[in-house]
Steps between C-alpha positions, in 0.01 A plus 500: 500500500559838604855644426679567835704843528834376567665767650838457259275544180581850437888335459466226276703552214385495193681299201600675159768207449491194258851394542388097545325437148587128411675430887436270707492561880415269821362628796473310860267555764307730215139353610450836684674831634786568398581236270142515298596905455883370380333262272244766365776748428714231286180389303395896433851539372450176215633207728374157496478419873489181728282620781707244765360413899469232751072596474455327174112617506585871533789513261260332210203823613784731505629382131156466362439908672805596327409408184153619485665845552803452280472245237615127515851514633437390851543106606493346870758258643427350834723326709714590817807610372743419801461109405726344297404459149209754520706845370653269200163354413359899454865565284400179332178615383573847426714405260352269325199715526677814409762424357743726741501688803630853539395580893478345786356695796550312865231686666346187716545456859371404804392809745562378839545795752583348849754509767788299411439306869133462399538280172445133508748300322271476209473846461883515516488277175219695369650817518826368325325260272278783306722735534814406434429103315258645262788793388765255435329256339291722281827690352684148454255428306457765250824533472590180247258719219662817570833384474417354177322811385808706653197744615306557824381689806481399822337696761461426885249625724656616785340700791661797727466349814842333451614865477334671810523210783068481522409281780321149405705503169781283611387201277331669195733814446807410734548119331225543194534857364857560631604192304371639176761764503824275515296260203452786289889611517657170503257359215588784343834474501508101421299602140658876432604413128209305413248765428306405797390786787432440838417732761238579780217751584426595854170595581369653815137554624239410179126552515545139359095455483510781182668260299174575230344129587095603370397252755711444741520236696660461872830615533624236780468207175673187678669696752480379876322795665751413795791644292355805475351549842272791634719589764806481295373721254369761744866501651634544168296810434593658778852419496481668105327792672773545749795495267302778273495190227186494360587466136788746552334775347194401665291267302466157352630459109252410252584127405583674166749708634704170549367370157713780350808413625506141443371558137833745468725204602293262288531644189815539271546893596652361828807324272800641732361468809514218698563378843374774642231541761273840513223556795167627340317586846506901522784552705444213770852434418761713325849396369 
């Protein structure tokens, strides 16, 4: 297949960084976009990773992509991690498998952009199911190792909107996102003097299709094209074009871009910070 040119390519950043030889790291929603490009950064740098999503299919062809191009340190887990029992199961057998983990990057969620008087009552539990369920259950249950280990790194995914008030972002930035921020502090706080991290990433606008998939597949996946639709996203382009935020400093970030920052608060360089929260969108959002 013919390479596309993403028009973020000339910004992905390139890795000269192998601070993860002998980790461990889990990544959710890391099937595609953003999360495959987290999970590719982690693996460049030495980790073993658990290529984690809800598309049990596309996380196994993501894995198996992986480590074609990096060597045999990639393994899927499928499951949806808002259900009870499904996060400790994945703990369960990275451990065993592994025999630790070092990272655990909450990067899955459920992109539903509507009116908050538009969504059904299932989307209502949707919204808060994968993106708040899957959070809290995945860091309870890594937790238990890292404890024991008296290491680890936690790092949310959280998302700008929260920040800037963007319309049809009530559910997944206002109550999903937005949420991430008080976890990460108050998490951090509850495990301060256990040698555990925790805090969040903020991304804004990402080109999220250059995530470096050699065949890529649809980018929808499961997703309802009714929570994402035409109209809605045509309103939110224009509403981006009439604050003057398009990217901030006027373009989308290679997925990359975000990769970076995560892999900072992954690794053990990030040892004194911690609850903290740090937008990487190009000025959508400052301070």
């Amino acid at each position: 297949m013919q390479a596309t040119a993403f028009a973020s390519l000339p910004y992905a950043v390139p890795n000269q960084c192998r601070r993860f030889e002998g980790q461990v790291a889990i990544v959710t929603g890391a099937a595609q976009g953003l999360g495959r490009a987290i999970a590719h950064r982690l693996g460049q740098e030495g980790a073993s990773v658990v290529v984690a999503d809800i598309q049990g299919e596309r996380a196994e062809r993501t894995a198996k992509q992986l480590c074609d191009e990096l060597g045999d340190r990639f393994v899927s887990f499928a499951g949806d991690l808002s259900e009870a029992g499904i996060a400790d199961r994945m703990a369960s057998e990275t451990k065993e498998r592994f025999g630790r983990i070092d990272a655990l990057v909450n990067n899955a969620a459920a992109l539903i952009r509507l009116k908050l008087v538009d969504m059904s009552e299932e989307l209502l539990q949707k919204g808060v199911q994968w993106n708040v369920w899957n959070t809290l259950r995945c860091s309870k249950a890594v937790l238990p190792v890292m404890l024991e280990q008296k290491y680890g790194r936690i790092v949310n995914i959280g998302g700008e909107a929260w920040r800037t008030g963007f319309p049809f972002h009530t559910i997944l930035a206002g109550v999903g996102k937005g949420s991430m921020v008080g976890l990460t502090a108050t998490l951090a706080g509850e495990v301060l003097r256990d040698g555990i991290t925790v805090n969040c990433v903020s991304p804004g606008g990402i080109e999220t299709a250059a995530d470096g998939d050699p065949d890529p597949l649809p980018p929808s996946g499961f997703r309802d094209p009714s929570w994402n639709p035409p109209e809605v996203m045509q309103a939110m382009a224009e509403a981006a074009k009439a604050r003057g935020q398009a990217g901030g400093i006027g373009r989308l970030a290679h997925p990359s871009e975000i990769a970076a920052a995560v892999a900072f608060f992954a690794s053990r360089e990030s040892s004194f910070v911690t609850g903290q929260h740090i937008g990487v969108s190009g000025g959508m959002a400052m301070l």
